[in-house]
N, C-alpha and C positions, 0 to 999 in steps of 0.2 A: 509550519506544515512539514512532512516529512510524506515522503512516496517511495513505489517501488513499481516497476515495469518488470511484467512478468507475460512475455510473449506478446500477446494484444492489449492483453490487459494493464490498463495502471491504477493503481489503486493511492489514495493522498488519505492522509488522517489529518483534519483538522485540527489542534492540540488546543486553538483557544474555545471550542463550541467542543469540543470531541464526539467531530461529527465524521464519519468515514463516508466517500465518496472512491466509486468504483467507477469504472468506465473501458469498452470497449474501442480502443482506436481503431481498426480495422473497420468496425459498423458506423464509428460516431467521432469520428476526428477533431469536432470540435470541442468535444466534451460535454455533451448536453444534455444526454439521460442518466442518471447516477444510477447504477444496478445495484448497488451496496444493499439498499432496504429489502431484496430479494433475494440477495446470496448471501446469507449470516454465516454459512460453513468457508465460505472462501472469505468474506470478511476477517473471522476469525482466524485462517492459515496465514493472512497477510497482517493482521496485529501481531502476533506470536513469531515470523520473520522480524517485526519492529522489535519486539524484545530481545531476540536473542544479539540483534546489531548492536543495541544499547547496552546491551551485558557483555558484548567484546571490548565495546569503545571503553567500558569503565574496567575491565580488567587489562586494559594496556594493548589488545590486540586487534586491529581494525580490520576488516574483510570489507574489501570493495567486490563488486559484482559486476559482471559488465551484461547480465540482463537487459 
């Protein structure tokens, strides 16, 4: 699994089901209603943030975020 905290939001990508789960911590702290099936444009911003981490990590340059 890999994530990324973006304000309220955190979003996990599944990598063995590649299943994407989104989640409001401010409204739902425990993690209980996945929004992902509803935000396909914000899904996508936060895959495409996962690519471009994995394309620093393999060209040698890591970017930490403290999001």
């Amino acid at each position: 699994m890999v994530g990324f905290r973006e304000g309220d939001l955190k979003w996990i990508f599944d990598q063995t089901d590649q299943r994407d789960m989104l989640f409001d911590l401010r409204k739902d702290s425990l993690e209980k209603k996945n929004l992902a099936p509803g935000q396909p444009d914000l899904v996508a911003r936060m895959r495409s943030r996962r690519q471009q981490e994995i394309d620093r990590c393999t060209t040698g340059t890591l970017v930490v975020s403290k999001e």
